[in-house]
NUNUDREN-417364 format. One record per residue (C-alpha): residue in three letters; x, y, z. Coordinates in steps of 0.25 Angstrom, whole numbers, plus 5000, padded with zeros to 4 digits. Layout:
N
ALAXYZ...
END
This chain:
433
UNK506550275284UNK507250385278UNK508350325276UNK507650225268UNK507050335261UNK508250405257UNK508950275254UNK507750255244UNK507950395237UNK509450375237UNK509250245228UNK508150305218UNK509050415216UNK510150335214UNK509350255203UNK508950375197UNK510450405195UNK510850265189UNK509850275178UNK510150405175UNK511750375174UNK511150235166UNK510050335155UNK511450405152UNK512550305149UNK511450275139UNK511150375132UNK512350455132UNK513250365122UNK511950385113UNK511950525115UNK513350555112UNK513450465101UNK512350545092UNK513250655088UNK514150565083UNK513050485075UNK512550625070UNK513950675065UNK514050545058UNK512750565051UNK512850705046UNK514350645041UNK513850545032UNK513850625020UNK515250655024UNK515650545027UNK515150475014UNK515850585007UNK517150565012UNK517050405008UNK517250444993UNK518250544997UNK517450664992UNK517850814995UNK516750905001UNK515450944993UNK515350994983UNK516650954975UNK516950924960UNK517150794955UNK517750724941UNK517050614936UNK518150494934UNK517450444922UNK516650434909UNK515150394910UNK514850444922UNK513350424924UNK512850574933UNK511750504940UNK510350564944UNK510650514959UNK511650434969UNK511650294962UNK511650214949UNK510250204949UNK509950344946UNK509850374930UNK511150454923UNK510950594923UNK512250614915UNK513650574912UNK514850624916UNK516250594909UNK517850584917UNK518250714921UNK516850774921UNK516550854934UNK515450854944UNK515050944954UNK514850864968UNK513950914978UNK513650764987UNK513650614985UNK513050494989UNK513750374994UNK514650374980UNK513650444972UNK514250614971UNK513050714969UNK513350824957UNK512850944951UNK512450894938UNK513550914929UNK513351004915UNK512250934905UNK511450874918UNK509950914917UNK508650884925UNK507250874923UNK506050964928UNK504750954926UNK504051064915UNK502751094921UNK503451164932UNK504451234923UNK504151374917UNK505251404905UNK505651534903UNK504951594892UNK506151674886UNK507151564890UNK506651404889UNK507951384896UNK507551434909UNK506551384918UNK505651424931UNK505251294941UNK503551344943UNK503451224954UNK503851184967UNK504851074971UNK504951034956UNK505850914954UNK507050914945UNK507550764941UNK508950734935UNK508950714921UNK509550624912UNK509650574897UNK509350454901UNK508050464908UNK506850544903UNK506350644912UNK505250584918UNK506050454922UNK507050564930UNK506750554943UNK508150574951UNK507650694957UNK508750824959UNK507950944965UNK506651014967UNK506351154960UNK505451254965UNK504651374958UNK505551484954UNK506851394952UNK507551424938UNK507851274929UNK508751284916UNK508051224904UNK509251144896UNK508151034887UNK506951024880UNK505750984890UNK505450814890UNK504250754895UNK503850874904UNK505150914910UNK506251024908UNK507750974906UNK508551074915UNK509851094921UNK509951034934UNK509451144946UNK510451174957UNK510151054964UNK509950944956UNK511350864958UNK511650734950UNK512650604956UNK513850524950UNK514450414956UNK515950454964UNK516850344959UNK516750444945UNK516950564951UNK518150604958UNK518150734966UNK519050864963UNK518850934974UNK517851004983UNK517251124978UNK517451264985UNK516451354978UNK515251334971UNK515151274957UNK514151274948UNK512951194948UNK513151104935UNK514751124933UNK515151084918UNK516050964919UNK517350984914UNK518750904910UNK519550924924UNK521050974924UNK522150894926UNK522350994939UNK521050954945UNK521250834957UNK520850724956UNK520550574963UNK519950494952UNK519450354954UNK519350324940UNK518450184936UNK518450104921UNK517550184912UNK516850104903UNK515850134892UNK514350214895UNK513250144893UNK512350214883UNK510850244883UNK510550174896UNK508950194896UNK508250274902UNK507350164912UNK508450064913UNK508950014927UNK510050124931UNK511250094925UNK512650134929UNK513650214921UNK515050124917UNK515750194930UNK514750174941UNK514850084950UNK513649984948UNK513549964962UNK512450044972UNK512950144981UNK513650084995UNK512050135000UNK510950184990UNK510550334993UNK509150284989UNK508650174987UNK507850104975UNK506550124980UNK506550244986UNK507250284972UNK505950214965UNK505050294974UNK505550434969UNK505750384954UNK504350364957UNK504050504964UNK504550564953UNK503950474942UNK502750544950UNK503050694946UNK503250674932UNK501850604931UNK501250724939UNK502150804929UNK501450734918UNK499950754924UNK500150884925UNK500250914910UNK499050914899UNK498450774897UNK498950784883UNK500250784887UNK500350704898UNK501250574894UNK501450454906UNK502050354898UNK503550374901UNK503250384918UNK502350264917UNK503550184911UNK504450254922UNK503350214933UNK503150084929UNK504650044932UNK504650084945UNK503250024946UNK503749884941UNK504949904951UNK504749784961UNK506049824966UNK505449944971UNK504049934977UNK503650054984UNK504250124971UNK503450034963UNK502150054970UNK502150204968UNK502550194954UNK501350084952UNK500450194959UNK500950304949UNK500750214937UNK499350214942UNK499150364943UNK499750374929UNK498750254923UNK497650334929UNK498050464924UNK498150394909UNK496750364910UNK496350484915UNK497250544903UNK496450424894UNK494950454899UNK495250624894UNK495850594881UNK494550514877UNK493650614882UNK494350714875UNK494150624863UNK492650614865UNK492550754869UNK493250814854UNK492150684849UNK490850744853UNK491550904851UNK491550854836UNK490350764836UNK489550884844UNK490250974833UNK489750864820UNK488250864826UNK488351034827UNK488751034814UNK487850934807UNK486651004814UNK487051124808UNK487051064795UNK485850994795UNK485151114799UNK485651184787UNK485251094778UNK483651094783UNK482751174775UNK482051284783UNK480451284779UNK479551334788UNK479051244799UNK479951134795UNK481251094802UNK482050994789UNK481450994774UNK481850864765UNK481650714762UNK481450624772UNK482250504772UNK482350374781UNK483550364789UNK484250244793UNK484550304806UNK484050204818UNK482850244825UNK482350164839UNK480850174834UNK480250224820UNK479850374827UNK481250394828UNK481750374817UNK482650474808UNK482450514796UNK483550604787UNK482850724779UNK483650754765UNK483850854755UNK483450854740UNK484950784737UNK484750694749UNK485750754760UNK485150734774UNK484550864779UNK484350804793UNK483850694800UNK482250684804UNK481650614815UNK480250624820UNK479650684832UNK478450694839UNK477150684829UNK478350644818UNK478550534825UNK477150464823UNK477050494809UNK477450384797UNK478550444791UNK478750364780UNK477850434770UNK478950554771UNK480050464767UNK480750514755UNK479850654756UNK480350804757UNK479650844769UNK479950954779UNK480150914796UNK479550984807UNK480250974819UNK481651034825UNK482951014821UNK483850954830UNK485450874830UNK485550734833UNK486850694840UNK486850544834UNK486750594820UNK487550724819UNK486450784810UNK485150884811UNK483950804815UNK482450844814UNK481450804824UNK480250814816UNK478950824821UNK478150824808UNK478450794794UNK477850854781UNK478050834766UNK478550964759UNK478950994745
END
């Protein structure tokens, strides 16, 4: 028996053993493979680098050609943010696939908002960010400020901008923040080597020397396309390849989505200012792209949504102006009636108990019942003194024998909206001299 028993706890154990040993020629190969896979990861970049046979970051570069278009991200679909010309050089910090991220070379600019700018008072160069996480947008000739929406870096209160343009629709042309970096495609630019100390942010291009090295892969130039359009489909400058990236960094809707986003913040931008000044009509054309996009239809939905939001701020705009209008109408209509009252008082003679002195005369004023009707009191030269109407025991009386009589009123004096003129309620009448 315990034999037996002994023989049954030999063979559990011995079980035990075998799956243990089985779980670990599992796992293992797994577990020693994922610091390889790790290693690969983090080398990508690296490895992507050393496909276009770039030196280490960061590392000048000369551009090959004329018309290079600097572009306000990784691809041809981003708008021109500039041109560079052949021998040009660019200070690289990165790249994507076969797009190299620069410092923006001398003449780039970006775009900031205004309302969160304060200018120096004794210097309209210099500026003071007075928000948090504001957004900077690359700029371009091409492309008004509020359809820039290649974003380049977030300011916070406190940070110091340089003014380099006049303000448009809203926003401050500056020179672009440490930060803000801008893209040209690597089969224009060759490198010259990696750089060993820092340089500045926005080195000027210069004409390199002959003792410079160089690797050149030079393509045809042909002749630059002028005045592209500012809303057209992205084009490509003569010495870009017309073909994607081997893989997009983004893609096109995820692009639309933050046009869209951005699109967003200028019309917050815009809400915030006076209603007299607020002006959608350039961001509802932008919107209405994206928002006609079928290509594109999260992009599109959002952008149909924002087009919402800015119809009904229209109306709202809409509804305010009229009532200002009928508000400045009734002010002056209040102020005619003020005034008129005024006048009409003047003109009634004061004799003891009577409130108006003069001829009475029919007028054709429209009366609902005969009691009501109105009745104008004038002067010798036949001016209207006021209007008359009767009241109380007046009321009852035949007031045709008083027609064309002087007579004197008693009653009070009061102003009638409808006419704009003095009117006396008369309770009795009486002939005078």
């Amino acid at each position: 028996m315990a034999d037996k028993l002994l023989g049954g706890i030999r063979m559990e154990s011995y079980l035990r053993f075998s799956i243990i040993v089985i779980v670990a020629a599992i796992c293992l190969p797994a577990l020693a493979a994922q610091p390889a896979n790790t290693a690969q990861t983090s080398a990508a970049p690296a490895a992507e680098a050393n496909a276009l046979n770039l030196p280490a970051f960061p590392f000048l570069a000369e551009i090959t050609n004329d018309d290079v278009y600097i572009r306000s991200g990784p691809g041809t679909q981003y708008y021109n943010s500039g041109n560079a010309r052949k021998g040009d050089r660019v200070k690289v910090v990165s790249n994507k696939f076969s797009w190299l991220q620069v410092v923006p070379p001398a003449g780039s600019y970006s775009w900031i908002s205004k309302q969160y700018v304060q200018i120096d008072a004794q210097n309209n160069t210099s500026g003071t960010v007075i928000g948090e996480a504001v957004r900077v947008y690359a700029g371009s000739d091409e492309v008004q400020p509020m359809h820039s929406t290649s974003l380049q870096v977030k300011l916070n209160k406190g940070d110091k901008i340089t003014i380099v343009g006049e303000e448009k629709d809203g926003y401050c042309k500056i020179t672009p923040p440490e930060g803000a970096y801008l893209w040209v495609s690597s089969q224009h630019a060759k490198p010259l080597g990696t750089l060993m100390a820092p340089t500045p942010a926005a080195p000027t291009m210069t004409t390199p020397t002959s003792t410079m090295p160089a690797t050149a892969h030079p393509m045809p130039a042909s002749p630059f396309p002028t005045n592209p359009g500012e809303l057209k489909a992205p084009v490509s400058s003569p010495n870009e390849p017309n073909t994607p990236s081997p893989t997009p960094v983004v893609s096109m809707e995820e692009q639309k989505i933050s046009e869209v986003q951005a699109l967003k913040e200028k019309f917050e931008a815009e809400r915030a200012k006076p209603a007299a000044d607020q002006n959608f009509a350039e961001l509802k054309k932008a919107i209405t792209v994206i928002a006609d996009d079928k290509q594109s239809p999260r992009a599109a939905g959002r952008a149909a949504a924002l087009l919402k939001t800015i119809e009904k701020c229209e109306l709202s705009l809409e509804v305010a102006g009229e009532m200002k209008v009928q508000e400045d109408q009734f002010a002056k209509t209040q102020q005619k009636i003020e005034s008129a009252k005024n006048e009409g008082l003047s003109k009634i003679e004061d004799k003891g108990i009577f409130a108006a002195i003069g001829t009475l005369k029919e007028s054709p004023l429209f009366a609902e019942t005969p009691s009501a009707k109105y009745y104008k009191v004038v002067n010798a030269d036949g001016k209207t003194l006021c209007y008359a109407r009767p009241a109380g025991l007046a009321a009852d009386m035949d007031l045709s024998k008083f027609i064309d009589k002087k007579v004197g009123l008693v009653g009070t004096i009061d102003a009638n909206t409808e006419l704009g003129e003095a009117v006396v309620l008369f309770t009795n009448i009486l002939e005078t001299q």
